[in-house]
C-alpha positions as CSV (number, residue, x, y, z in Angstrom):
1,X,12.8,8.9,-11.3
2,X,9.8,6.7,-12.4
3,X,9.5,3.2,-12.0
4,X,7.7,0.7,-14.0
5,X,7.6,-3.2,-13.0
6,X,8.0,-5.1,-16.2
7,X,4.9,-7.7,-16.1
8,X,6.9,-11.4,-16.3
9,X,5.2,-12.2,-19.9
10,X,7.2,-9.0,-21.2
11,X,10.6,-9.7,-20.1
12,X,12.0,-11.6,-22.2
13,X,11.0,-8.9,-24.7
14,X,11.7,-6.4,-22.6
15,X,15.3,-7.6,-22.2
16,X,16.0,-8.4,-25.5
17,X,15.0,-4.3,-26.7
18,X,16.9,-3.2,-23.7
19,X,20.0,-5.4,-24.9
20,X,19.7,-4.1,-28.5
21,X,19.5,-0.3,-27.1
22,X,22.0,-0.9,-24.6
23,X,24.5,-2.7,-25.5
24,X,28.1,-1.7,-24.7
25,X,26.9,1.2,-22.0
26,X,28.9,0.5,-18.9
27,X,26.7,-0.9,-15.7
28,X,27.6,-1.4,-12.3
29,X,26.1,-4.6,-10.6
30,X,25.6,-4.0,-7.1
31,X,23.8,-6.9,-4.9
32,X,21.8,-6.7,-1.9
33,X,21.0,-9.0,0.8
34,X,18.7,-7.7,4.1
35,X,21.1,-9.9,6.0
36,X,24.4,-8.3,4.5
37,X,23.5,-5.5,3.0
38,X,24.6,-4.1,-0.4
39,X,27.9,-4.6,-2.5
40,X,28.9,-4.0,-5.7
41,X,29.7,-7.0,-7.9
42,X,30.8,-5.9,-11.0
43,X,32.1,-2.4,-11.4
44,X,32.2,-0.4,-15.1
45,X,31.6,-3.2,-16.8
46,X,29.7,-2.7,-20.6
47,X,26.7,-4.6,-21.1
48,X,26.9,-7.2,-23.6
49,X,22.8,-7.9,-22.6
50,X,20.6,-9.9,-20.6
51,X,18.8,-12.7,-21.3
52,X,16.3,-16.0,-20.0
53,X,17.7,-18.8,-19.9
54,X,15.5,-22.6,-19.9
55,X,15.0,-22.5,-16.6
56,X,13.5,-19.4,-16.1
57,X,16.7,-17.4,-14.8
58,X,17.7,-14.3,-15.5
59,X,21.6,-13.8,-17.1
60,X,23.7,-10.8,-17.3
61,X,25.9,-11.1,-19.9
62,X,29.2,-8.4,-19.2
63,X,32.6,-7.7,-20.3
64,X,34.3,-6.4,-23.2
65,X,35.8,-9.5,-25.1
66,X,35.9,-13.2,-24.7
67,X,38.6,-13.2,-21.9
68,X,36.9,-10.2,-19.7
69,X,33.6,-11.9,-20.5
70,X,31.4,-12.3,-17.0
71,X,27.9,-14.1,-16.5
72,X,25.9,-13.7,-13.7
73,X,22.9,-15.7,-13.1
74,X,19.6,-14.7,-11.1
75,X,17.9,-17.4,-10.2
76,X,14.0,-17.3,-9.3
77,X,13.4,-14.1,-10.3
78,X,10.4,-12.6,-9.0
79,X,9.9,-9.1,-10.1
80,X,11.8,-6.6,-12.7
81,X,11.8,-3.1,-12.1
82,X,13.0,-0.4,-14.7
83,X,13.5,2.8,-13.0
84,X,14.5,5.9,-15.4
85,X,14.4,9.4,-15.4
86,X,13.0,11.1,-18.9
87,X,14.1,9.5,-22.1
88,X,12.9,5.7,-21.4
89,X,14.1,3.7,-23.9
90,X,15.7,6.0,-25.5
91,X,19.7,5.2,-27.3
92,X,20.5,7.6,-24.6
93,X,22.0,6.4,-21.7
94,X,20.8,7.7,-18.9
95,X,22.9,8.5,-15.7
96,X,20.0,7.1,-13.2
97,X,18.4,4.5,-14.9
98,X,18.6,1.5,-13.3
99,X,17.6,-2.4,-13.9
100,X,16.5,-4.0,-10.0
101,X,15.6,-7.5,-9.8
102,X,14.1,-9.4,-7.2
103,X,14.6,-13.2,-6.4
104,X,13.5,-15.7,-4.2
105,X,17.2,-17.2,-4.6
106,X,20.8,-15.7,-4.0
107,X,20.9,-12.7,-4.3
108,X,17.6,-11.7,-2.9
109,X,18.1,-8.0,-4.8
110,X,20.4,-7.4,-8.0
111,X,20.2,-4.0,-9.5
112,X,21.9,-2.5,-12.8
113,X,23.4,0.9,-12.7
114,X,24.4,2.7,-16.1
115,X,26.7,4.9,-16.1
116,X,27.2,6.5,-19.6
């Protein structure tokens, strides 16, 4: 699985593609403290995308309709990782790709699983 750190004048971009390419595939949010260790958040949830919001945080926008609809927000982000197997950015979805973010808030470690 390669991995690739997004440089922090792409993401937005990057994000936005990724959301366009995306959107609908079912992820898995799983969060991961040093202290606590890792949990999933969000099971099966489709991706409606992710965005940057003013203040420089990151949002995951999930759920299928307006009442399922779930926002999580990732403050201070530090780094974004995109970690794929062959096909990147493709309209495939692929089975080990994964979205990790780093932050200097809470959650320290929020990664994106897609599973088809």
């Amino acid at each position: 699985m390669a991995t690739h750190e997004i440089s922090k004048d792409q993401w937005e971009s990057f994000f936005s593609v990724f959301s366009e390419r995306r959107g609908g595939a079912l992820v898995t949010v799983e969060i991961a403290d040093p202290q606590k260790g890792p949990r999933k958040a969000e099971i099966n949830q489709p991706l409606t995308g992710i965005t940057m919001d003013d203040a420089g945080s990151v949002v995951l926008h999930l759920g299928a309709g307006s009442g399922d609809a779930v926002t999580r927000i990732i403050t201070e982000p530090k780094a974004v990782y995109h970690k794929s197997a062959a096909g990147v950015m493709s309209d495939e979805v692929n089975h080990d790709e994964i979205i990790e973010i780093t932050s200097a808030g809470d959650p320290p470690i929020t990664q994106l699983h897609f599973s088809g």
